[in-house]
Chimera marker file (.cmm) of the C-alpha trace (Angstrom):
<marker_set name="trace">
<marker id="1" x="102.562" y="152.381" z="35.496" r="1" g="1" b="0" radius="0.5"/>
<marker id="2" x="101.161" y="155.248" z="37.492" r="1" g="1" b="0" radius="0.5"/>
<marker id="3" x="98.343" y="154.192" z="40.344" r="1" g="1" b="0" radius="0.5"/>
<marker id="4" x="94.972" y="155.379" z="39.607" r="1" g="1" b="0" radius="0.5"/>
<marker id="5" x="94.756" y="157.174" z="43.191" r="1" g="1" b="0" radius="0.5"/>
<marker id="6" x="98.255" y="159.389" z="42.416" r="1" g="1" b="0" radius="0.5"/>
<marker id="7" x="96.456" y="160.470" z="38.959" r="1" g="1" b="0" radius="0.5"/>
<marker id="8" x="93.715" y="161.774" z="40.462" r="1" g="1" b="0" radius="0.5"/>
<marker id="9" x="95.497" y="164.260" z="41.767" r="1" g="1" b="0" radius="0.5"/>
<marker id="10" x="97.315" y="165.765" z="39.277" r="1" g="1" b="0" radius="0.5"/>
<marker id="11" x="95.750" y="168.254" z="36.488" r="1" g="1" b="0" radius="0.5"/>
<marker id="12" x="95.077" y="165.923" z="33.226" r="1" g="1" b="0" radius="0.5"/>
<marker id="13" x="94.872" y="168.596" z="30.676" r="1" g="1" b="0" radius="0.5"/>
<marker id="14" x="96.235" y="171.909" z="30.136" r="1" g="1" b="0" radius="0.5"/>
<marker id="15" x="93.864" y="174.453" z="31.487" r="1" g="1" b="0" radius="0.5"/>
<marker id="16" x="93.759" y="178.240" z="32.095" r="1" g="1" b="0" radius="0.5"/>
<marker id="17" x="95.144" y="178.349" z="35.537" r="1" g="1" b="0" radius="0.5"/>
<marker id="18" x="97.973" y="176.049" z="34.969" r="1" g="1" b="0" radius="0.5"/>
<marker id="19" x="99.500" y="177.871" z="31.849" r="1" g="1" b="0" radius="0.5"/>
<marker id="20" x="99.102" y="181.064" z="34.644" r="1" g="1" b="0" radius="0.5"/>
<marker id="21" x="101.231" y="178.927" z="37.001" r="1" g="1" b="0" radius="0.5"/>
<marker id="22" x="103.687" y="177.516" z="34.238" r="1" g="1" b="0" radius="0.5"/>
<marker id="23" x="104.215" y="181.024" z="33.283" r="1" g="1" b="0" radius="0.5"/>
<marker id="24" x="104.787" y="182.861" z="36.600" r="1" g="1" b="0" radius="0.5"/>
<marker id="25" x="106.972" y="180.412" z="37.260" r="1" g="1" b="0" radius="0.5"/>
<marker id="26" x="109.255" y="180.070" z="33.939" r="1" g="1" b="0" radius="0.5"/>
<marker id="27" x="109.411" y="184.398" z="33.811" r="1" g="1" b="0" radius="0.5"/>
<marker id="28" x="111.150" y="184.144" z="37.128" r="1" g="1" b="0" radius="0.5"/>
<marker id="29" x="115.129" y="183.359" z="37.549" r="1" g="1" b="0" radius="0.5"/>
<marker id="30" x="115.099" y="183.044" z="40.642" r="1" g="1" b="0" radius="0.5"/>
<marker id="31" x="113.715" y="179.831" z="43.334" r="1" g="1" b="0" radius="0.5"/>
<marker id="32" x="109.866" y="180.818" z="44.725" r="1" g="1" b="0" radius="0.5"/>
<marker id="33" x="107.734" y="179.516" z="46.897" r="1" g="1" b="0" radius="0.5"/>
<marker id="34" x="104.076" y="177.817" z="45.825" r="1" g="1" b="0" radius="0.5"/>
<marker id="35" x="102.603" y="180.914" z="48.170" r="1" g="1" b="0" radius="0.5"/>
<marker id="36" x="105.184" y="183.322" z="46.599" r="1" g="1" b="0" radius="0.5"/>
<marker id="37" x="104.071" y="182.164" z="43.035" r="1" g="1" b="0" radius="0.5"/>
<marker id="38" x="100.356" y="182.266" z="44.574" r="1" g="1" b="0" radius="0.5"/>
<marker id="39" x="100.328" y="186.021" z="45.918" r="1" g="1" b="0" radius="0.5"/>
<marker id="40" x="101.683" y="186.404" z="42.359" r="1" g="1" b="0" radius="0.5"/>
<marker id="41" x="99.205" y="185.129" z="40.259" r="1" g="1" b="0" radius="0.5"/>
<marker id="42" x="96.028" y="186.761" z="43.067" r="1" g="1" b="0" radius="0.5"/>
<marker id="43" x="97.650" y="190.113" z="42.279" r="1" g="1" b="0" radius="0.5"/>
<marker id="44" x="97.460" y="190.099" z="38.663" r="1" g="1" b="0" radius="0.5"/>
<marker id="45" x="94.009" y="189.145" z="38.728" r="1" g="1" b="0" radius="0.5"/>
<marker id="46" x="93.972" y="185.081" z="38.489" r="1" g="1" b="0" radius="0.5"/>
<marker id="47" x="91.888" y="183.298" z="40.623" r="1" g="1" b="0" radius="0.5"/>
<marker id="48" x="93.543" y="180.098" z="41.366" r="1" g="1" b="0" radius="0.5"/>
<marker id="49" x="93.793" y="178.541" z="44.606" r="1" g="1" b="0" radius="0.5"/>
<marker id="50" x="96.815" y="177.686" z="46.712" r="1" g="1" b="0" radius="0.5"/>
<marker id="51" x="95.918" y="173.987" z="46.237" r="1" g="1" b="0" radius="0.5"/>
<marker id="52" x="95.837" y="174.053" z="42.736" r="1" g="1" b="0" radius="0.5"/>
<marker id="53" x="99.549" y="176.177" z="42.430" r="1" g="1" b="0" radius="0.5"/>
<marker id="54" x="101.331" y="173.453" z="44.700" r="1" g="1" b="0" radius="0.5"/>
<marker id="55" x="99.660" y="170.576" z="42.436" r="1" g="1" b="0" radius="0.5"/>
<marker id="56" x="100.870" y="171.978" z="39.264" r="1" g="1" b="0" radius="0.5"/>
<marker id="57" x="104.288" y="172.794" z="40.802" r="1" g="1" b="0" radius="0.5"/>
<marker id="58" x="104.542" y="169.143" z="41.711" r="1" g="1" b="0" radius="0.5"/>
<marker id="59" x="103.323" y="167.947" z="38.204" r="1" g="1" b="0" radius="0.5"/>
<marker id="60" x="105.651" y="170.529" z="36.181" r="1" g="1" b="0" radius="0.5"/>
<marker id="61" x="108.695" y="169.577" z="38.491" r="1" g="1" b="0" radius="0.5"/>
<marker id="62" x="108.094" y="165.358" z="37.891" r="1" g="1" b="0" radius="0.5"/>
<marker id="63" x="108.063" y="166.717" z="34.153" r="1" g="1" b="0" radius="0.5"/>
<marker id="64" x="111.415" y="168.083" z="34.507" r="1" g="1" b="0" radius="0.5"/>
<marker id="65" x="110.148" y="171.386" z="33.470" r="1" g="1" b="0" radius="0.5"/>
<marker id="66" x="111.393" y="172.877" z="37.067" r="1" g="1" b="0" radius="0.5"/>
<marker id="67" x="114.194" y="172.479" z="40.003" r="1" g="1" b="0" radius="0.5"/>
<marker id="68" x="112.517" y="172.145" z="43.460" r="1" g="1" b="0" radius="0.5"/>
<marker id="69" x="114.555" y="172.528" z="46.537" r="1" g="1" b="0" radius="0.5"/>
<marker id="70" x="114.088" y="172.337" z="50.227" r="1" g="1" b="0" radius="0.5"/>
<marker id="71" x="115.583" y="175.476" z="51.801" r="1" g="1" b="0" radius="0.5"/>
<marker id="72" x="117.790" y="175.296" z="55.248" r="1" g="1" b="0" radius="0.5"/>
<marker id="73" x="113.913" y="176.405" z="56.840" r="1" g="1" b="0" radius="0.5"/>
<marker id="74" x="112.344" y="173.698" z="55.340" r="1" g="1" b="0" radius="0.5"/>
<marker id="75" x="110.298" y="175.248" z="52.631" r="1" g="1" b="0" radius="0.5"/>
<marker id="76" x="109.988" y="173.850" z="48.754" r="1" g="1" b="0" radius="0.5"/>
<marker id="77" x="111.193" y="176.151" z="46.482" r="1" g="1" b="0" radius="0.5"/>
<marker id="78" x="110.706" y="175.878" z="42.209" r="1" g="1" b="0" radius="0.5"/>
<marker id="79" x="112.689" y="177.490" z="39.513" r="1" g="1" b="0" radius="0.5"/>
<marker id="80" x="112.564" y="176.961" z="35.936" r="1" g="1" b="0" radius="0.5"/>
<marker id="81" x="115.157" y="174.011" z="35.354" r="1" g="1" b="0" radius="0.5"/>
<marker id="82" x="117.970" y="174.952" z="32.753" r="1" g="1" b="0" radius="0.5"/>
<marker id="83" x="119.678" y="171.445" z="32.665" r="1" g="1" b="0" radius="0.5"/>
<marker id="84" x="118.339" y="167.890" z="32.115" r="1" g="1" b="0" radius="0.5"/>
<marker id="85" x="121.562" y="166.711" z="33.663" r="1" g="1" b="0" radius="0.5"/>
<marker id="86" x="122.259" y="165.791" z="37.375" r="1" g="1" b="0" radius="0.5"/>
<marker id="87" x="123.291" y="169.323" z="38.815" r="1" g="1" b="0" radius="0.5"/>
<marker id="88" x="123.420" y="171.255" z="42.455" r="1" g="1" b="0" radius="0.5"/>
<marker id="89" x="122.431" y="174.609" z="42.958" r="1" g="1" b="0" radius="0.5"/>
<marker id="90" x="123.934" y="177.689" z="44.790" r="1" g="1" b="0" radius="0.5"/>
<marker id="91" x="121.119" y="180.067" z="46.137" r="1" g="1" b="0" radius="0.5"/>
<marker id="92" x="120.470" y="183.348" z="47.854" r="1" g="1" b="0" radius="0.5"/>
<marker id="93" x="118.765" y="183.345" z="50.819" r="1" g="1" b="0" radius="0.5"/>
<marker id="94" x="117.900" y="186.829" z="50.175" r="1" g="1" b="0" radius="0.5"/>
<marker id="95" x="116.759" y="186.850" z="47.146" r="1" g="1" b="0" radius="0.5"/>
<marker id="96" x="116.393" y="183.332" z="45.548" r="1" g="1" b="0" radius="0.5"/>
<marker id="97" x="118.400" y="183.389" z="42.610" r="1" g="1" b="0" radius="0.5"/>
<marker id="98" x="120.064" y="180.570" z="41.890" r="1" g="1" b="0" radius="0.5"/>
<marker id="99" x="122.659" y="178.782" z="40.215" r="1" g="1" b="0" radius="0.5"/>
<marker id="100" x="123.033" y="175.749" z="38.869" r="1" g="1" b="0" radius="0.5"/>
<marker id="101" x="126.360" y="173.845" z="39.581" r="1" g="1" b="0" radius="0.5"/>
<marker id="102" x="127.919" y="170.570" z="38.453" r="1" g="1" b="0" radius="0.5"/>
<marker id="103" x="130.091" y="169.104" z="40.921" r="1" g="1" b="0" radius="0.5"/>
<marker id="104" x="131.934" y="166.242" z="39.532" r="1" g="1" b="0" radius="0.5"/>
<marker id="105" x="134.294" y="165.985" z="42.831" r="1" g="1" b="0" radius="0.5"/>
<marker id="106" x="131.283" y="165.338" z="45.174" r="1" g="1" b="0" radius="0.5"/>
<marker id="107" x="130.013" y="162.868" z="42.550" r="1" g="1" b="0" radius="0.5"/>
<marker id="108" x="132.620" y="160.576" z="43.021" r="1" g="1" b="0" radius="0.5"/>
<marker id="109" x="133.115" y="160.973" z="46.603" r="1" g="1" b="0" radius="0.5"/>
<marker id="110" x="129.453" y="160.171" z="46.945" r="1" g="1" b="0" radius="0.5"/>
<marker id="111" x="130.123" y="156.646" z="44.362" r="1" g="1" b="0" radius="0.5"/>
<marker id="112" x="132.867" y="156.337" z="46.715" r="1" g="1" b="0" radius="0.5"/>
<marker id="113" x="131.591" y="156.508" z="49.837" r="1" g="1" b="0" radius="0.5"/>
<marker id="114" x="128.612" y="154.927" z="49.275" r="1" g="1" b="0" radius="0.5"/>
<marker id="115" x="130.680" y="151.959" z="47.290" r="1" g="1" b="0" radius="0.5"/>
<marker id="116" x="133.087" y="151.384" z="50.539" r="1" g="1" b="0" radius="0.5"/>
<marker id="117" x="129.760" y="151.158" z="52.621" r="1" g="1" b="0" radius="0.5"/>
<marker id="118" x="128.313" y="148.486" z="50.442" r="1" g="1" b="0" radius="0.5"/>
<marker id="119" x="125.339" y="150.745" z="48.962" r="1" g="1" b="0" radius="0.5"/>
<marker id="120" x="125.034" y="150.519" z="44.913" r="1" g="1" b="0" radius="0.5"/>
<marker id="121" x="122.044" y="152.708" z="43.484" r="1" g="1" b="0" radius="0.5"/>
<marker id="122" x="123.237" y="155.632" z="44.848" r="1" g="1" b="0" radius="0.5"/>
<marker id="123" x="121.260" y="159.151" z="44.756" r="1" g="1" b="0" radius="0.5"/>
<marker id="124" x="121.807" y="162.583" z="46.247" r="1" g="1" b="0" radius="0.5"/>
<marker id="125" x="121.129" y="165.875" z="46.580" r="1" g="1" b="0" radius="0.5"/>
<marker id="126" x="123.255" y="168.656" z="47.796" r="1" g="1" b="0" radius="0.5"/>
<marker id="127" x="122.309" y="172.566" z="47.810" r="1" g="1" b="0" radius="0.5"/>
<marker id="128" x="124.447" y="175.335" z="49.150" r="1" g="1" b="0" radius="0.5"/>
<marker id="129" x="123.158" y="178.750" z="50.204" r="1" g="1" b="0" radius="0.5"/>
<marker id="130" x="124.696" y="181.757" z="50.749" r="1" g="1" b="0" radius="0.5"/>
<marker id="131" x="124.104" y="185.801" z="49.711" r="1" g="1" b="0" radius="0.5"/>
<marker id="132" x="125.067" y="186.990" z="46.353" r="1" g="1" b="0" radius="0.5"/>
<marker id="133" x="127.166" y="189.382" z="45.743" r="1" g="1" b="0" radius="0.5"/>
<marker id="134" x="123.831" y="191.883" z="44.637" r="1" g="1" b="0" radius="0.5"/>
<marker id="135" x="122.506" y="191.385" z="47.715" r="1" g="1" b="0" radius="0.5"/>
<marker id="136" x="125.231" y="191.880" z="50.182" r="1" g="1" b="0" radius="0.5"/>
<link id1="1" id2="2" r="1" g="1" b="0" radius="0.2"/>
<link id1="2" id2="3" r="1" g="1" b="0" radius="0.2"/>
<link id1="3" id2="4" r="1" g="1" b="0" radius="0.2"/>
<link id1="4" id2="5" r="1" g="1" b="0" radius="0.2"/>
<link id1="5" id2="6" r="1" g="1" b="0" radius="0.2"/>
<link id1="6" id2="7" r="1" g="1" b="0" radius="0.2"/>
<link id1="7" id2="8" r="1" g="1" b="0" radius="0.2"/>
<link id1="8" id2="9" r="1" g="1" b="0" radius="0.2"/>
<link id1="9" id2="10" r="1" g="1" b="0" radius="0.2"/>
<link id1="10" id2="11" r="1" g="1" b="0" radius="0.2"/>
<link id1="11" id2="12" r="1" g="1" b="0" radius="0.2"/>
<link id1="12" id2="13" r="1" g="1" b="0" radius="0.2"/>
<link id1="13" id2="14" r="1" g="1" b="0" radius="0.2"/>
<link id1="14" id2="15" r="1" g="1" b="0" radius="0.2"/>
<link id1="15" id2="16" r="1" g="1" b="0" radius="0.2"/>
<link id1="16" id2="17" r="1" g="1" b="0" radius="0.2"/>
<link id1="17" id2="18" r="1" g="1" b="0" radius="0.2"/>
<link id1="18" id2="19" r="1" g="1" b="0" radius="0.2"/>
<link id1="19" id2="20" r="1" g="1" b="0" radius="0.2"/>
<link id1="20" id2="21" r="1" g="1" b="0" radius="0.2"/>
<link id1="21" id2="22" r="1" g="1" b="0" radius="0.2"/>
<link id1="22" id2="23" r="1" g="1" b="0" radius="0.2"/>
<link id1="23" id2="24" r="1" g="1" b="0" radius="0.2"/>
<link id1="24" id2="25" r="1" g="1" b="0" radius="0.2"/>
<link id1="25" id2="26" r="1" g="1" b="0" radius="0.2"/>
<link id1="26" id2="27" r="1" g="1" b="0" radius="0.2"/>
<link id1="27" id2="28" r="1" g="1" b="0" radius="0.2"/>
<link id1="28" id2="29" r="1" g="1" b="0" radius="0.2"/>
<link id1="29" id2="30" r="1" g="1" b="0" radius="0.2"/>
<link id1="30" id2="31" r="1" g="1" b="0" radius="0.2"/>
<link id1="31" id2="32" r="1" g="1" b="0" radius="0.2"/>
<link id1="32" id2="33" r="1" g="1" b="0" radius="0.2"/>
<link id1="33" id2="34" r="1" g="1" b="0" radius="0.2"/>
<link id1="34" id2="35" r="1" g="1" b="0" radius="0.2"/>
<link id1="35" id2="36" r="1" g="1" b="0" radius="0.2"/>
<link id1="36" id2="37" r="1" g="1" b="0" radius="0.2"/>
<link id1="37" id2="38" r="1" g="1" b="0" radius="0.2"/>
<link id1="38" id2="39" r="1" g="1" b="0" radius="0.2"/>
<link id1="39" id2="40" r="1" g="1" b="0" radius="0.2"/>
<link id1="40" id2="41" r="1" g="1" b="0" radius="0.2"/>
<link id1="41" id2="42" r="1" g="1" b="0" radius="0.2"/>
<link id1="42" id2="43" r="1" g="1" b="0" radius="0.2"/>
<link id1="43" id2="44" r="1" g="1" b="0" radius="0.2"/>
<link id1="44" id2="45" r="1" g="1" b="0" radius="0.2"/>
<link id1="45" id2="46" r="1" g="1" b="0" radius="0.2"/>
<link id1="46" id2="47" r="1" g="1" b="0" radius="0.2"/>
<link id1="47" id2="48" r="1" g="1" b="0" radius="0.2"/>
<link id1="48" id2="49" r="1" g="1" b="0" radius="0.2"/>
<link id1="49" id2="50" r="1" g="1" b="0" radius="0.2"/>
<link id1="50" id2="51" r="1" g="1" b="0" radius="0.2"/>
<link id1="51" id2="52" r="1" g="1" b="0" radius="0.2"/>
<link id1="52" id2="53" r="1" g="1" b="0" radius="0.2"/>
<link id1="53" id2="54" r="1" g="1" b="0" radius="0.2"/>
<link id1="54" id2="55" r="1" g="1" b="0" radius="0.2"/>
<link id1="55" id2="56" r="1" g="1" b="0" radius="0.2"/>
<link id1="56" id2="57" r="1" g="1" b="0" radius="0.2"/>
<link id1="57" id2="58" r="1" g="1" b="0" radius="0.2"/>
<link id1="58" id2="59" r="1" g="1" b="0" radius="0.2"/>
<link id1="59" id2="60" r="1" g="1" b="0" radius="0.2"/>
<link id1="60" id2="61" r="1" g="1" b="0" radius="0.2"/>
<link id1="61" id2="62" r="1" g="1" b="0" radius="0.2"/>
<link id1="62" id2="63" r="1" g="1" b="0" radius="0.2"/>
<link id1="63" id2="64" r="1" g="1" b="0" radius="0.2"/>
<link id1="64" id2="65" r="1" g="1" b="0" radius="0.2"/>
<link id1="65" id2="66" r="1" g="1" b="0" radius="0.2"/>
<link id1="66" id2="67" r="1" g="1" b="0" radius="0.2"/>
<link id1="67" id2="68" r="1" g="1" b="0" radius="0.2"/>
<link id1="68" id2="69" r="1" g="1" b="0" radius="0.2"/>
<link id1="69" id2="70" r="1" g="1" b="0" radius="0.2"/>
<link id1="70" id2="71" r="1" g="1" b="0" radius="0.2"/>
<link id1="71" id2="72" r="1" g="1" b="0" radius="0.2"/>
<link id1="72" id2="73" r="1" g="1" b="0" radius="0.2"/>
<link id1="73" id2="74" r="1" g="1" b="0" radius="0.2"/>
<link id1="74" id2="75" r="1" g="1" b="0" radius="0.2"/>
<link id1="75" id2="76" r="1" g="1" b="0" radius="0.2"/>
<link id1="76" id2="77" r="1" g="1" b="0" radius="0.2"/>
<link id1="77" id2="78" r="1" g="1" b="0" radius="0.2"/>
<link id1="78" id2="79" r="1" g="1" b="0" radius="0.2"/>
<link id1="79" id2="80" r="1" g="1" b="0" radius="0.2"/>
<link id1="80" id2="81" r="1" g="1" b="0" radius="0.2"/>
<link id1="81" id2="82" r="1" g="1" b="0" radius="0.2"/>
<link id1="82" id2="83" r="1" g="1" b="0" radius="0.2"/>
<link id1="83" id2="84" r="1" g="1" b="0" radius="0.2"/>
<link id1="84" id2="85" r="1" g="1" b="0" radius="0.2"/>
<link id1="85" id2="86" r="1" g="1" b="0" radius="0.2"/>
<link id1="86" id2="87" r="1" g="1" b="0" radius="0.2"/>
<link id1="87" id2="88" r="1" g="1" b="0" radius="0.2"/>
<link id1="88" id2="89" r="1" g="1" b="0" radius="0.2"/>
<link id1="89" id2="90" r="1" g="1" b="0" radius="0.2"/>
<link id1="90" id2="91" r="1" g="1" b="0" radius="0.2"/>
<link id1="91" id2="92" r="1" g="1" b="0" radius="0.2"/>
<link id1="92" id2="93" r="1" g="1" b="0" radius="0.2"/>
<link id1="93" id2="94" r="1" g="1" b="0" radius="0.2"/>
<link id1="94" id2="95" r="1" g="1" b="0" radius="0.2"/>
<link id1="95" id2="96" r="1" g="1" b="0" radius="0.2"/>
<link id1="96" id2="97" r="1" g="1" b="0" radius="0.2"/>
<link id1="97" id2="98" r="1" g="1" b="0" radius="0.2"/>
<link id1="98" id2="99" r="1" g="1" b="0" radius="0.2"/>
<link id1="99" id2="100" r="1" g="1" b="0" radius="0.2"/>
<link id1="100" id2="101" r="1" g="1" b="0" radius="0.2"/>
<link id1="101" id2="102" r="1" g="1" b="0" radius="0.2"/>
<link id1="102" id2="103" r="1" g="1" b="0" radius="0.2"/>
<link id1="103" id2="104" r="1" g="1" b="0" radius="0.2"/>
<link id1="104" id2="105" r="1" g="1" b="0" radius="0.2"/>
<link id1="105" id2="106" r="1" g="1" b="0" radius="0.2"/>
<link id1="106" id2="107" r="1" g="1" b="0" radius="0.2"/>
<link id1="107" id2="108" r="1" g="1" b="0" radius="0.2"/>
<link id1="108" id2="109" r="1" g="1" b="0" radius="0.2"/>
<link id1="109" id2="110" r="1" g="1" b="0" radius="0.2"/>
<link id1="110" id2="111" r="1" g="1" b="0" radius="0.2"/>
<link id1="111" id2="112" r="1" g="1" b="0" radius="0.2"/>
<link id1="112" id2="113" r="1" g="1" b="0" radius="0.2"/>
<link id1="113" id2="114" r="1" g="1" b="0" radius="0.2"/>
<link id1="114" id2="115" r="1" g="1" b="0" radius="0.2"/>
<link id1="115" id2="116" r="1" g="1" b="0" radius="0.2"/>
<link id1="116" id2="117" r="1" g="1" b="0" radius="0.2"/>
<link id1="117" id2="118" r="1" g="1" b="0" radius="0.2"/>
<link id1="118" id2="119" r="1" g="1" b="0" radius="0.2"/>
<link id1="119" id2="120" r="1" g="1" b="0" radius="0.2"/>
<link id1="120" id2="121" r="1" g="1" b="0" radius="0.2"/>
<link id1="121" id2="122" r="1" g="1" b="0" radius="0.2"/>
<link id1="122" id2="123" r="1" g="1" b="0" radius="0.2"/>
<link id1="123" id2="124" r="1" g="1" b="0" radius="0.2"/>
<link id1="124" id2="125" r="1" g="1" b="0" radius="0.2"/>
<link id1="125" id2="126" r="1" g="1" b="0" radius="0.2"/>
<link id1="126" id2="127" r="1" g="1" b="0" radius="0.2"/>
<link id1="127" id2="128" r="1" g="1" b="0" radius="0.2"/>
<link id1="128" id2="129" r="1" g="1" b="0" radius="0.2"/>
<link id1="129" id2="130" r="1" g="1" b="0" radius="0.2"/>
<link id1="130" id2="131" r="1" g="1" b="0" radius="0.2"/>
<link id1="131" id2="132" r="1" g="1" b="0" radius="0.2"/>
<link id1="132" id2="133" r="1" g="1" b="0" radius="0.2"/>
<link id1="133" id2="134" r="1" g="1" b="0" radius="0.2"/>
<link id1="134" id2="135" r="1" g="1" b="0" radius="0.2"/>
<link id1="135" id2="136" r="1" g="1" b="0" radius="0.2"/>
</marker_set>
């Protein structure tokens, strides 16, 4: 069960401005950030506020309907998510496309590794960057 507190926070209903958000972000291939998606949305003519992007970016990803991903800078990044299955992803740093990778080989080293340490329950997450060949 969810605490009260962490529900107040997140939007209970669909509403104008988050079907804006949902859409900017599932017409995109490639990873964006909240501000990105923000600039976006102010552009075409939607008011919404930064606030409200990053809280519907947070409740869309725990729905599985997007990938989020820390870049090398630090910076959360979202992309329509084309798998429900564990996955990695290769991205531009240039321009943010992405691809989504299974990686069977690191999944066992990581059961492996983990296992010979003693750890059970194990999780990861594992993102590679690099420029694509469009925008080299």
């Amino acid at each position: 069960m969810t605490e009260p507190s962490a529900q107040s926070n997140r939007p209970s209903r669909r509403t104008r401005q988050g079907d804006a958000i949902r859409h900017a972000v599932l017409a995109s291939d490639n990873f964006r950030s909240a501000q990105d998606i923000h600039a976006e949305l102010r552009a075409s003519g939607d008011a919404v506020g930064l606030t409200t992007v990053y809280r519907h970016l947070a409740l869309l990803t725990e729905e599985g309907e997007l990938d989020a991903l820390q870049t090398a800078e630090g910076e959360l990044v979202y992309r329509r998510c084309r798998s429900n299955r564990h996955h990695h992803h290769v991205v531009c740093r240039v321009c943010g496309r992405g691809t989504e990778v299974e990686l069977p080989d690191l999944e066992r080293w990581a059961e492996a590794t983990a296992a010979e340490l003693g750890y059970s329950d194990v999780t990861h997450t594992v993102e590679i960057f690099g420029v694509c060949a469009d925008c080299r």
